[in-house]
C-alpha positions, 0 to 999 in steps of 0.5 A: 643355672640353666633353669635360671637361664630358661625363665629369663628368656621365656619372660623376654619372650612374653615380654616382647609379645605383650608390647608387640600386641599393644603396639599394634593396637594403638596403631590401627586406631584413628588420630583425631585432626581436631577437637570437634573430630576428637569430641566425636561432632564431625561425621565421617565423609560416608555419612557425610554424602549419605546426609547430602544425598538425602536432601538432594532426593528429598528424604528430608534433612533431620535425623539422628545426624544433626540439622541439615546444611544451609542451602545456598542461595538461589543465583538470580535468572539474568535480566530479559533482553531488551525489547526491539524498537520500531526501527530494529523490527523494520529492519529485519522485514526490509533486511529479509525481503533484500535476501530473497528477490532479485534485484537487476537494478541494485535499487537495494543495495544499501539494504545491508548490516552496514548501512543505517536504515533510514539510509536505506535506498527508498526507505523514508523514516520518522518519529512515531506520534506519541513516541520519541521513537524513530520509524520506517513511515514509508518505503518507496519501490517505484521503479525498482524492478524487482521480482521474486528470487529465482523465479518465484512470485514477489509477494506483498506478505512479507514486507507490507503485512509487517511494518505497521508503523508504514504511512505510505507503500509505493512500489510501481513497476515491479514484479509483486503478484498476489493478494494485498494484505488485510493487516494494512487495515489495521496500520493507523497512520496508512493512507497512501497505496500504489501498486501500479503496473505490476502483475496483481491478477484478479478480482477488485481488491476487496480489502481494500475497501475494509479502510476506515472511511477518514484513513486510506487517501490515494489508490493506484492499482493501474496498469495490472490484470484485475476484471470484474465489475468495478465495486459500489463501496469504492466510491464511499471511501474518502479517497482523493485520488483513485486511478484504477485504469488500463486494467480490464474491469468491465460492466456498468459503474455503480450508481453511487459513483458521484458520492465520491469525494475523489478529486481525481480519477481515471477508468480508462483503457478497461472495458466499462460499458452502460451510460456515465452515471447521473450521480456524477453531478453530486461530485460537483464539490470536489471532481477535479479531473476524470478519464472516461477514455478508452472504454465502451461506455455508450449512450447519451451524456447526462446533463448533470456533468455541467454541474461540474463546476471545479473540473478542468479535465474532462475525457470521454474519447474513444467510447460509443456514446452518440446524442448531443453535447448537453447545454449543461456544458456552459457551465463547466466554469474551469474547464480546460481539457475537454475531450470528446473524440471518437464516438457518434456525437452528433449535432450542432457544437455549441457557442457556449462552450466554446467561450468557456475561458479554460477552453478559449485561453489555450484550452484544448477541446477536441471533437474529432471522429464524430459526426457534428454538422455545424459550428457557429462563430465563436466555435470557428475561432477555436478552429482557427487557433488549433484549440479547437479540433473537429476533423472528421466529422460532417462539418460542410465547407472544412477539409478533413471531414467524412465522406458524404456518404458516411455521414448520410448512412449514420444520420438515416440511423440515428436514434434520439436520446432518451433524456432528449429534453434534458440536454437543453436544461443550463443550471447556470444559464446566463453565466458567461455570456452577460450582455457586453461581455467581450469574448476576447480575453487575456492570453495565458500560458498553455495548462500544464499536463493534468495529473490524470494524463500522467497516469495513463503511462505506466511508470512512476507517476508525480503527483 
């Protein structure tokens, strides 16, 4: 009975150990999630990241392993920013240069990111030829008063250089110093430069003179600090209108100074010296206006000034020319301003250009501080009418006039002209004064002020 007893509990035993071991094996094997992981397709995560790591450094994507994943595709790069126009790039140079001058006057204050540009004070836009877009055409500083921020130079790089669509610059009375840039040459549309009255130092600005000969049309660098010797290619250059006066420019003026087809012009207040050029006569198509004033040009008139048969100013005051009035003088047919004051003029007034008709119908013609000894009838109506102007001269029987002394000293030194022969030659003789032509014309209103005067003043000039 006991022996019976011991086998059944030693087979329990065996019993309990043979289901223990089986239970323990079927546990620590892993239960497929799916049929494909079941059929032994699906890699476990390791090998999984190790496939991925192999493409990722290159180590190709085949192998036992089976194919490598699909790429995925390639986002495309966002499309480029769209390119700035005409107007946007002006207004970041415009925007640029308010942030960095002083301003007393305000004269930018619309220059800000809540105005538009075209409403920007002193900014003139426009369509671009061959565009529909709209451009900055012209900027217009004149007057402003403005200088470089916190006492540094005001250049014009910066703001000319870089709005190339600029039809005219104008920026008369501030504080601009420097070079002029050479980009302007290549703005297509340029033609109008004025940089008067600023604090431009220097030689002529030969840059300047690179313009194609059909673009550049007016120059003003008046009322500044260049010198040197006024150069020959300014004269070759289709400018209507070259003032370059009130700087110090000195030595003789080209000899091709009367190839320019320049309407007006103004040298005065330098230091210009030698004759006024014969060439002049070749601007008789166009010369309208001139200033001589101011300088120390010196001996005689050449007789082909009468050639100048559209000028109506005509200015050499103030000078040490010395010789007669050339003949040549009747035929100056629209003078109307007509200044030969302050120099050794010396002789007889001719009749012929006192009954020009720009001079007699409320012209001005002045003669004063010179040494003339006589005028005849005609001239002593224009006296007598105030048109006419010879105080102090040597004139017998007029009040005002220098000392007999003074007038005998300068007549004991007086030399005669060189092309003496030639100031009795009248290119259009008999052209105003044909038999039973009356003298006496029409009143007319006095000549408005001529352009060429305006630029003697410093500031903005209106043309």
């Amino acid at each position: 009975m006991i022996e019976t007893k011991s086998l059944s509990f030693f087979s329990l035993l065996v019993f309990a150990l043979f289901f223990l071991h089986f239970h323990l094996q079927v546990n620590s094997q892993h239960i497929a999630a799916s049929e494909r992981e079941a059929l032994g397709l699906e890699q476990s995560e390791p090998e999984t990241e190790r496939k991925a790591l192999e493409i990722i450094i290159g180590s190709g994507g085949g192998g036992s392993g089976g194919p490598s994943p699909a790429p995925s595709p390639a986002s495309c790069p966002p499309p480029p920013p769209k390119p700035l126009s005409r107007l946007d790039k002006a207004r970041r140079v415009l925007l640029k240069f308010a942030a960095n001058i002083d301003d007393p006057n305000c004269y930018t204050k619309t220059w800000n990111s809540q105005t538009d540009t075209c409403q920007f004070n002193g900014i003139r836009c426009g369509i671009y030829p061959n565009s529909n877009e709209r451009a900055v055409a012209g900027i217009d500083l004149n007057t402003a008063g403005v200088s470089g921020k916190n006492g540094n130079a005001l250049s014009l790089y910066g703001i000319l250089d870089s709005i190339p669509e600029l039809t005219f610059f104008h920026v008369n009375s501030n504080n601009f110093s420097g070079a002029v840039p050479s980009e302007i040459l290549k703005f297509t549309y340029f033609y109008e430069l004025d940089i008067s009255n600023n604090k431009f130092s220097g030689e002529f600005p030969m840059d300047v003179l690179k313009f194609s000969s059909k673009q550049l049309i007016f120059l003003d660098i008046r009322f500044n600090r260049y010198h040197g010797a006024v150069p020959p290619q300014l004269f070759n250059l289709n400018l209507d209108v070259i003032f370059i006066n009130n700087n110090q420019f000195s030595g003789y003026l080209p000899e091709n100074f009367g190839s320019t087809p320049a309407r007006y012009l103004t040298f005065a207040n330098n230091l210009l010296t030698g004759p006024i050029p014969k060439s002049i006569g070749n601007a008789s198509k166009t010369l309208t206006e001139v200033l001589f004033l101011g300088n120390q040009f010196d001996g005689c008139l050449p007789y082909e000034i009468g050639y100048l048969k559209r000028a109506t100013v005509f200015d050499v005051s103030n000078n040490h020319l010395t010789g007669p009035i050339p003949q040549s003088f009747a035929c100056l047919e629209k003078i109307r301003f007509l200044n030969l004051a302050q120099n050794k003029f010396y002789g007889k007034v001719p009749e012929s250009v006192c009954v020009l008709p720009g001079i007699r119908n409320n012209g001005n013609f002045s003669l004063s501080d010179n040494y003339f000894t006589e005028v005849g009838p005609e001239c002593w109506k224009l006296i007598k009418s105030k048109v006419l102007d010879v105080s102090k001269n040597c004139i017998p029987g007029l009040s005002n006039q220098k000392s007999p002394k003074e007038c005998y000293d300068f007549k004991c030194k007086v030399k005669p002209c060189q092309n003496q022969q030639s100031l009795s030659y009248v290119p259009c003789k008999g052209y105003w004064q044909k038999e039973g032509e009356s003298s006496v014309s029409k009143a007319s209103s006095a000549p408005s002020e001529p352009v060429t005067y305006k630029s003697l003043k410093p500031h903005r000039l209106r043309l």
